[in-house]
PDBQT receptor file of N, H, CA, C and O in Angstrom, charges set to zero:
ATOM      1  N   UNK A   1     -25.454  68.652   9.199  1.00  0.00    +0.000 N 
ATOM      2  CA  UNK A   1     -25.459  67.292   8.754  1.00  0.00    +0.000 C 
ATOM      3  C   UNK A   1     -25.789  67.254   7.264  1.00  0.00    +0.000 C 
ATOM      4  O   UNK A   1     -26.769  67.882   6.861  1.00  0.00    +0.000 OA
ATOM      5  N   UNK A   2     -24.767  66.314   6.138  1.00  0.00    +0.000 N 
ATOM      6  H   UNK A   2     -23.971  65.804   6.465  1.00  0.00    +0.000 HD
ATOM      7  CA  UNK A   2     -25.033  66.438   4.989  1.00  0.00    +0.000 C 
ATOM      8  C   UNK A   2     -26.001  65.125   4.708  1.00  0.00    +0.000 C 
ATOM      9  O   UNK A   2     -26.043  64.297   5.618  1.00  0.00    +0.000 OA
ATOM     10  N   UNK A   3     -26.742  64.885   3.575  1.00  0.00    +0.000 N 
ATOM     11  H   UNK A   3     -26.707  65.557   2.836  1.00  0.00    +0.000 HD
ATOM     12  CA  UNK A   3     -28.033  63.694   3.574  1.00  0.00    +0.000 C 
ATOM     13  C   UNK A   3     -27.712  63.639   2.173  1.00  0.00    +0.000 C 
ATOM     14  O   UNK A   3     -27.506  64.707   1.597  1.00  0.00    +0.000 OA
ATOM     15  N   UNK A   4     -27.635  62.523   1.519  1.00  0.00    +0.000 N 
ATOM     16  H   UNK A   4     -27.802  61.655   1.988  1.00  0.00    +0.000 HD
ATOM     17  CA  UNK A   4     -27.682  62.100   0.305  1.00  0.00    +0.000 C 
ATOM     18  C   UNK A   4     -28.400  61.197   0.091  1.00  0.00    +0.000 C 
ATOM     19  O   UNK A   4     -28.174  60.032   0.417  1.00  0.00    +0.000 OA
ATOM     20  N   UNK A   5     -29.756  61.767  -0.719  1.00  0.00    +0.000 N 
ATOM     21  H   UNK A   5     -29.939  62.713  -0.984  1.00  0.00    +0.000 HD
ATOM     22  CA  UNK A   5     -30.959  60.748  -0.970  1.00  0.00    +0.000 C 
ATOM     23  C   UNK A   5     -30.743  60.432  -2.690  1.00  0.00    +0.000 C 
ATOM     24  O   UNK A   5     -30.394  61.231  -3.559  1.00  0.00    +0.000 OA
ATOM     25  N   UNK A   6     -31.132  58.786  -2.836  1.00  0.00    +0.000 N 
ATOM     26  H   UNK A   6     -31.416  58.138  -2.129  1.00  0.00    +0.000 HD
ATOM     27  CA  UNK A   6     -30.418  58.772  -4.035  1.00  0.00    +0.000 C 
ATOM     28  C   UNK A   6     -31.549  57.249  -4.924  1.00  0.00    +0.000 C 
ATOM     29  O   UNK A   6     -31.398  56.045  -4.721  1.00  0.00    +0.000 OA
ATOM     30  N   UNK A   7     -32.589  57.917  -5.866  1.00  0.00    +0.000 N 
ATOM     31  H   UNK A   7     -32.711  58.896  -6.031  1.00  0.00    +0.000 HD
ATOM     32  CA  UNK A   7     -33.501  57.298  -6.312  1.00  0.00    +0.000 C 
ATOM     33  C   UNK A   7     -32.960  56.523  -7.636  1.00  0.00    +0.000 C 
ATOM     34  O   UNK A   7     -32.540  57.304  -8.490  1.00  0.00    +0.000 OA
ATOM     35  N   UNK A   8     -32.886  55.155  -7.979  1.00  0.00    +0.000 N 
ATOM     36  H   UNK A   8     -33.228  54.521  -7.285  1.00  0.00    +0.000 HD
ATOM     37  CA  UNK A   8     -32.932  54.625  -8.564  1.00  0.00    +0.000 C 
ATOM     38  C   UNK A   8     -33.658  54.014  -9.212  1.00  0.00    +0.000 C 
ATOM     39  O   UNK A   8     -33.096  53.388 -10.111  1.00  0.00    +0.000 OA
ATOM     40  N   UNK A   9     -35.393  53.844  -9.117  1.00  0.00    +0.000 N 
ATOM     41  H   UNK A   9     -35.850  54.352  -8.386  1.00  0.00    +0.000 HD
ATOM     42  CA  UNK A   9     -36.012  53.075  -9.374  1.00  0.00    +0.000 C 
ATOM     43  C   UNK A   9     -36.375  52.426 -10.755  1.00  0.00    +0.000 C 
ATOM     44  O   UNK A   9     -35.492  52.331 -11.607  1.00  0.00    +0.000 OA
ATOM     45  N   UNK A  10     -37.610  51.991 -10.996  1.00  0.00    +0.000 N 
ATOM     46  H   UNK A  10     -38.327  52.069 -10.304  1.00  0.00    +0.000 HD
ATOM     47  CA  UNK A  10     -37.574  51.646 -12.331  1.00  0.00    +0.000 C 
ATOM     48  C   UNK A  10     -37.665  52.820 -13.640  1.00  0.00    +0.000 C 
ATOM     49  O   UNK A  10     -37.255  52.562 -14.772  1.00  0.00    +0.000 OA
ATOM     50  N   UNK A  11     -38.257  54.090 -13.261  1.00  0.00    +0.000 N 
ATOM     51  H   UNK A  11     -38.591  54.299 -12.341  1.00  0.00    +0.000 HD
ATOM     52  CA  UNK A  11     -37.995  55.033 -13.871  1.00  0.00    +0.000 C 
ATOM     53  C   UNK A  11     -37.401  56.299 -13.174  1.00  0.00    +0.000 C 
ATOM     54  O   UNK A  11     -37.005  56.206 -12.012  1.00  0.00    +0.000 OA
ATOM     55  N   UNK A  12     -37.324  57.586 -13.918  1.00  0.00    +0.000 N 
ATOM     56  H   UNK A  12     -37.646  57.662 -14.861  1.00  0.00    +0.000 HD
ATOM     57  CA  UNK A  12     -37.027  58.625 -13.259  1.00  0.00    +0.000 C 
ATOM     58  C   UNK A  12     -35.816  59.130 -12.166  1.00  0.00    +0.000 C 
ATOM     59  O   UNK A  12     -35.838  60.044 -11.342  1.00  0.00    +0.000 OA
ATOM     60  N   UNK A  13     -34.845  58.231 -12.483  1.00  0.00    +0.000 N 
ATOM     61  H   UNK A  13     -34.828  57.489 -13.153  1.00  0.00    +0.000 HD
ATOM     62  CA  UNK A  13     -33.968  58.342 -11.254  1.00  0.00    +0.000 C 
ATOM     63  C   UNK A  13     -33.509  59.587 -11.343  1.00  0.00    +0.000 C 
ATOM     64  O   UNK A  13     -33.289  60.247 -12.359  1.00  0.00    +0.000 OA
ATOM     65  N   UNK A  14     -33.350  59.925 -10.011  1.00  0.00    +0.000 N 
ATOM     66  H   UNK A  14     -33.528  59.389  -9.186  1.00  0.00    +0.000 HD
ATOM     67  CA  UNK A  14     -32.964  61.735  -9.107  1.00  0.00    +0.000 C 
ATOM     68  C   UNK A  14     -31.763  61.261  -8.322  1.00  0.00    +0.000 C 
ATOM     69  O   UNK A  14     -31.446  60.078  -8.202  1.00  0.00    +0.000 OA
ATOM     70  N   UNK A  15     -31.223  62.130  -7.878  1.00  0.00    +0.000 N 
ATOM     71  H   UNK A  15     -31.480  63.092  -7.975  1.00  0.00    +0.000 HD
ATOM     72  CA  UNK A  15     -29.980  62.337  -6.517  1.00  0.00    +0.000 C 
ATOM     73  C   UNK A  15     -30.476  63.906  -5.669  1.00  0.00    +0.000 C 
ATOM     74  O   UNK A  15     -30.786  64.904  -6.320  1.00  0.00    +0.000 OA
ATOM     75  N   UNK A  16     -30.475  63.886  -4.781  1.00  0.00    +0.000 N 
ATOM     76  H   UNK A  16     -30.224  63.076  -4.252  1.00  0.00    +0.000 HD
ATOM     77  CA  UNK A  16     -30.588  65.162  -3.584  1.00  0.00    +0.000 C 
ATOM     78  C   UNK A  16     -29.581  65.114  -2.567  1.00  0.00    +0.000 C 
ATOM     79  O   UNK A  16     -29.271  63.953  -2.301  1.00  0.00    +0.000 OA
ATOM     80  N   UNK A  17     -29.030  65.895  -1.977  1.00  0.00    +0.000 N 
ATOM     81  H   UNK A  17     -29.282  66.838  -2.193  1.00  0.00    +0.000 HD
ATOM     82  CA  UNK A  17     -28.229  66.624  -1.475  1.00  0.00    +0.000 C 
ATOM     83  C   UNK A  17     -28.685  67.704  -0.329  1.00  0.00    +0.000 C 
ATOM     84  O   UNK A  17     -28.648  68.881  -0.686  1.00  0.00    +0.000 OA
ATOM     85  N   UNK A  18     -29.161  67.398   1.162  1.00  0.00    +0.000 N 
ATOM     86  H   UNK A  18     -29.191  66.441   1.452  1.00  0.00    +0.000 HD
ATOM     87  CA  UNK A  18     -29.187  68.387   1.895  1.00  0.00    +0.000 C 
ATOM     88  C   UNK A  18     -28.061  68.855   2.319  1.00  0.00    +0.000 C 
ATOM     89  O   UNK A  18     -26.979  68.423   1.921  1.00  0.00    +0.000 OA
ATOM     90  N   UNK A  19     -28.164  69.594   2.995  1.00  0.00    +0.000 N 
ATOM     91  H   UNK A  19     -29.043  69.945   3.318  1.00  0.00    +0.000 HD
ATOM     92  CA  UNK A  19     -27.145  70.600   4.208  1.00  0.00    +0.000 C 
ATOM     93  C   UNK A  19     -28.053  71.250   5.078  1.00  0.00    +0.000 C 
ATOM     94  O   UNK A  19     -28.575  72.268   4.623  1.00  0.00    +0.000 OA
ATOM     95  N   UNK A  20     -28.355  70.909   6.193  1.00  0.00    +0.000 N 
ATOM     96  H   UNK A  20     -27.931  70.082   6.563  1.00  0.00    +0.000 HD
ATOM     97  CA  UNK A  20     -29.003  71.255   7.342  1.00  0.00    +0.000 C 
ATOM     98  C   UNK A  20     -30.514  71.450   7.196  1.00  0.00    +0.000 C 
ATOM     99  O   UNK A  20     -31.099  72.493   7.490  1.00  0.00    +0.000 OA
ATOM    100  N   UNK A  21     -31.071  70.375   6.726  1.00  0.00    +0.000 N 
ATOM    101  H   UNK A  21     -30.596  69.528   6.487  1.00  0.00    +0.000 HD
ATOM    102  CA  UNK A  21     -32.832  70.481   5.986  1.00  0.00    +0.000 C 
ATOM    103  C   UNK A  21     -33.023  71.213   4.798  1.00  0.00    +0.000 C 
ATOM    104  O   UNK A  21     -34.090  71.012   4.218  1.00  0.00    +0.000 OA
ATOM    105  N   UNK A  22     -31.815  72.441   4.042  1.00  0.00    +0.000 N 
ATOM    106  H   UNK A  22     -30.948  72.605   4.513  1.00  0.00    +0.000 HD
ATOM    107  CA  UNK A  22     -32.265  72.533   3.307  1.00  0.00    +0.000 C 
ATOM    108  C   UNK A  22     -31.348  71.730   2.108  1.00  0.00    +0.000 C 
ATOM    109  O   UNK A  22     -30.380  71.021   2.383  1.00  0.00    +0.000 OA
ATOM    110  N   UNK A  23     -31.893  72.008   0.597  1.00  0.00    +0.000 N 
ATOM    111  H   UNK A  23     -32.679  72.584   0.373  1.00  0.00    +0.000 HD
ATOM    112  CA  UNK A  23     -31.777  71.573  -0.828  1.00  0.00    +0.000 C 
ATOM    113  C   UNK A  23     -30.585  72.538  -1.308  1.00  0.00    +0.000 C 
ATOM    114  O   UNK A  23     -30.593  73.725  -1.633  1.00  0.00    +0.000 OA
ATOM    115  N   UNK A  24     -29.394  71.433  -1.220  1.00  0.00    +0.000 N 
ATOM    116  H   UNK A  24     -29.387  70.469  -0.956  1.00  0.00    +0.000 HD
ATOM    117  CA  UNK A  24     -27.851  71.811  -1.567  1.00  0.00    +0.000 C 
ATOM    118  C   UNK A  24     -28.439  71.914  -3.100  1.00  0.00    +0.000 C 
ATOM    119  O   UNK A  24     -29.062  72.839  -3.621  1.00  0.00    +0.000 OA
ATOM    120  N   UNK A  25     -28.015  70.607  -3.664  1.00  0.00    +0.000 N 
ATOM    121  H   UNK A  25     -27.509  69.855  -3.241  1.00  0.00    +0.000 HD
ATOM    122  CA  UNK A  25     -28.328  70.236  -5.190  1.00  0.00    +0.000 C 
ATOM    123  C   UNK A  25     -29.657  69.123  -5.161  1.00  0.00    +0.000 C 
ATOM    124  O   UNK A  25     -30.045  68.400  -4.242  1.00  0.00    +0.000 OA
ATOM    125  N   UNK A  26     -30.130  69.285  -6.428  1.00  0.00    +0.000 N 
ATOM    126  H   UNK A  26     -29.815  69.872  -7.174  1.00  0.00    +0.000 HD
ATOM    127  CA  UNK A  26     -31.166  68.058  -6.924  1.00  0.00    +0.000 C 
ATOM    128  C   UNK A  26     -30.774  68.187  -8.313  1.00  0.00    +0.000 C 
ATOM    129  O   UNK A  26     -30.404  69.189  -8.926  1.00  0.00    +0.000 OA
ATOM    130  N   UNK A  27     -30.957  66.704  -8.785  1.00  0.00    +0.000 N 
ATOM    131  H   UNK A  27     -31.257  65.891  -8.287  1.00  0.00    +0.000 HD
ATOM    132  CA  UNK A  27     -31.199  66.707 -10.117  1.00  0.00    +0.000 C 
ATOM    133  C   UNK A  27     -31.796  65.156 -10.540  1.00  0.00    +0.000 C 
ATOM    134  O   UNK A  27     -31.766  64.219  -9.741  1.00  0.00    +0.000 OA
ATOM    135  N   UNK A  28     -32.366  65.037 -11.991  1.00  0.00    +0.000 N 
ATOM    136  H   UNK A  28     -32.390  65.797 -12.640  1.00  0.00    +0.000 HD
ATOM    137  CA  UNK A  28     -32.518  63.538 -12.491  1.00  0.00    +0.000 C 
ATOM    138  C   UNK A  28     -31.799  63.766 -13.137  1.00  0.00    +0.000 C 
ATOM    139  O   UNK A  28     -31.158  64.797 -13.344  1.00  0.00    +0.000 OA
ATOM    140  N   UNK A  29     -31.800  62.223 -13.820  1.00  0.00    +0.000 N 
ATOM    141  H   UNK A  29     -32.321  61.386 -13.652  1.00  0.00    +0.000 HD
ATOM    142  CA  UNK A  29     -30.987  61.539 -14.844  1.00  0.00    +0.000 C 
ATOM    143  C   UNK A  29     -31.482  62.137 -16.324  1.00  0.00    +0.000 C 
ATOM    144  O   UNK A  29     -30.871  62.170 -17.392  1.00  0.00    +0.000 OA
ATOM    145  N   UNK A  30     -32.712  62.557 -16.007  1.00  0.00    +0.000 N 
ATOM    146  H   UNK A  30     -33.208  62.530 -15.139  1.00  0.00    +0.000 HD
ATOM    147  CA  UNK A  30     -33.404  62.643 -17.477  1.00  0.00    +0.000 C 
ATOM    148  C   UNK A  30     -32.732  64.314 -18.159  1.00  0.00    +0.000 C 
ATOM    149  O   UNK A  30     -32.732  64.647 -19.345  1.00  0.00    +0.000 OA
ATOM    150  N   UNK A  31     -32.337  64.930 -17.259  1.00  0.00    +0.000 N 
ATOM    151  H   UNK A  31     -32.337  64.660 -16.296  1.00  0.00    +0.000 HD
ATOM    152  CA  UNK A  31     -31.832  66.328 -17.585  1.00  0.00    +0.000 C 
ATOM    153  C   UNK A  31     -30.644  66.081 -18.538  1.00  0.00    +0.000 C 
ATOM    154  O   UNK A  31     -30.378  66.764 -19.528  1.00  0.00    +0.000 OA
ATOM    155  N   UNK A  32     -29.929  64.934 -18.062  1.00  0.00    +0.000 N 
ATOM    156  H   UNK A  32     -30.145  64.380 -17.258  1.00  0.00    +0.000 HD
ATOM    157  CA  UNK A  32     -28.370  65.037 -19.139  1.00  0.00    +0.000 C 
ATOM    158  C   UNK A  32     -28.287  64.229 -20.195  1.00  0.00    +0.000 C 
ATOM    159  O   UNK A  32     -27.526  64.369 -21.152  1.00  0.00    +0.000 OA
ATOM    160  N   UNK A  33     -29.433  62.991 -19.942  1.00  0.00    +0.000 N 
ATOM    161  H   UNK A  33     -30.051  62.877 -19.164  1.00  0.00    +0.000 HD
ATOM    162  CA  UNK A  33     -29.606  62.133 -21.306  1.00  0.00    +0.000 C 
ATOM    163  C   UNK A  33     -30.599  62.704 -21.997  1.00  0.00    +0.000 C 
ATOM    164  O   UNK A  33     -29.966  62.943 -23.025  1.00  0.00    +0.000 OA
ATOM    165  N   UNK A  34     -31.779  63.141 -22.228  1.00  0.00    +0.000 N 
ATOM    166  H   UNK A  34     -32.293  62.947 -21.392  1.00  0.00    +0.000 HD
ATOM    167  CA  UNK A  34     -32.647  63.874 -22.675  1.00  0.00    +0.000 C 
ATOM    168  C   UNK A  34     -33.993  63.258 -22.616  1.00  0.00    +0.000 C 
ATOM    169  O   UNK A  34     -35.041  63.873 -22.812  1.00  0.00    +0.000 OA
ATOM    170  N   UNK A  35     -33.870  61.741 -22.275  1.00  0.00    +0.000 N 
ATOM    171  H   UNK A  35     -33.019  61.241 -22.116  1.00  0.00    +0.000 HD
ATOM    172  CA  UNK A  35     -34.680  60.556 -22.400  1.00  0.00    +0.000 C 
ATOM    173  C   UNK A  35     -35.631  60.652 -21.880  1.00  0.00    +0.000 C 
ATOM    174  O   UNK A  35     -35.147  60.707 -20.749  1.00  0.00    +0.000 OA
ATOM    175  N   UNK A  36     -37.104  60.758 -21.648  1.00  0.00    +0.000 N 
ATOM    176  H   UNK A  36     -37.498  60.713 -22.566  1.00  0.00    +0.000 HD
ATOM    177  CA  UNK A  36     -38.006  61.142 -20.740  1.00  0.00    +0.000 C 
ATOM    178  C   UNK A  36     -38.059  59.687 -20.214  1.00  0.00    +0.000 C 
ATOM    179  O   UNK A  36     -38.218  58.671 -20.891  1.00  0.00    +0.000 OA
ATOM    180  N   UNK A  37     -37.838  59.819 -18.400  1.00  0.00    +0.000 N 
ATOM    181  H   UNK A  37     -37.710  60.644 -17.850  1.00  0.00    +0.000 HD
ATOM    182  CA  UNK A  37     -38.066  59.058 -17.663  1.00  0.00    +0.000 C 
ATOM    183  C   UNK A  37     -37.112  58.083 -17.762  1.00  0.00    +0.000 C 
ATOM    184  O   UNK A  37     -37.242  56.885 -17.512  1.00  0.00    +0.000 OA
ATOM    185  N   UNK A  38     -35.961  58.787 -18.214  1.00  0.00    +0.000 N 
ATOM    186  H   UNK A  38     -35.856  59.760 -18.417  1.00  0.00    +0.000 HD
ATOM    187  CA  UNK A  38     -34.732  58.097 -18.157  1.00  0.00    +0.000 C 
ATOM    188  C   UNK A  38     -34.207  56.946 -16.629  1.00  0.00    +0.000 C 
ATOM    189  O   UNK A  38     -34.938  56.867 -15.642  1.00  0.00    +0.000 OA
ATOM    190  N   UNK A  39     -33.405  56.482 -16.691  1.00  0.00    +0.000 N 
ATOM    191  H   UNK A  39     -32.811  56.546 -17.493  1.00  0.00    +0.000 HD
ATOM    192  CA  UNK A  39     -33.371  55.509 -15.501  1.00  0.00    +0.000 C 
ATOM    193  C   UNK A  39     -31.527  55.231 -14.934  1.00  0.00    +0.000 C 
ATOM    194  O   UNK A  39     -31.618  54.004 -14.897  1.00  0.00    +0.000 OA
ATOM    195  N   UNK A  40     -30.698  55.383 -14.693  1.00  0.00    +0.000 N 
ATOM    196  H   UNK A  40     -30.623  56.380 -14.723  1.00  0.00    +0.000 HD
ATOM    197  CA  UNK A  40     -29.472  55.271 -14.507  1.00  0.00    +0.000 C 
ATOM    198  C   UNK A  40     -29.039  53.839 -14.464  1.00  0.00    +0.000 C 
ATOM    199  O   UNK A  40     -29.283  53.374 -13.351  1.00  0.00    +0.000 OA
ATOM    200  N   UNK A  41     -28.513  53.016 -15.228  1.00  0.00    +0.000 N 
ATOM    201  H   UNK A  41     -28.314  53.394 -16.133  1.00  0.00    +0.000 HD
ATOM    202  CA  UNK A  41     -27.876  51.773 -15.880  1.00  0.00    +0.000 C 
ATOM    203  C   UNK A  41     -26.758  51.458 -15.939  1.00  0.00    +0.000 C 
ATOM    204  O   UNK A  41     -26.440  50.415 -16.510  1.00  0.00    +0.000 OA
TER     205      UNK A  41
């Protein structure tokens, strides 16, 4: 079973990606804009 957990909040937004309980991909937003505590807009 694939799970796509997907954080938007007021800061820090992430995306995750299981495949069978474990961690396919993770990442934030802040990795590709550089912005600390970047937020997706």
């Amino acid at each position: 079973m694939n799970i796509l957990g997907i954080s938007e909040g007021f800061h820090d937004a992430a995306v995750c990606l299981l495949k069978d309980t474990k961690i396919y991909y993770a990442s934030s937003s802040e990795r590709y804009s550089g912005i600390k505590g970047d937020r997706w807009t």
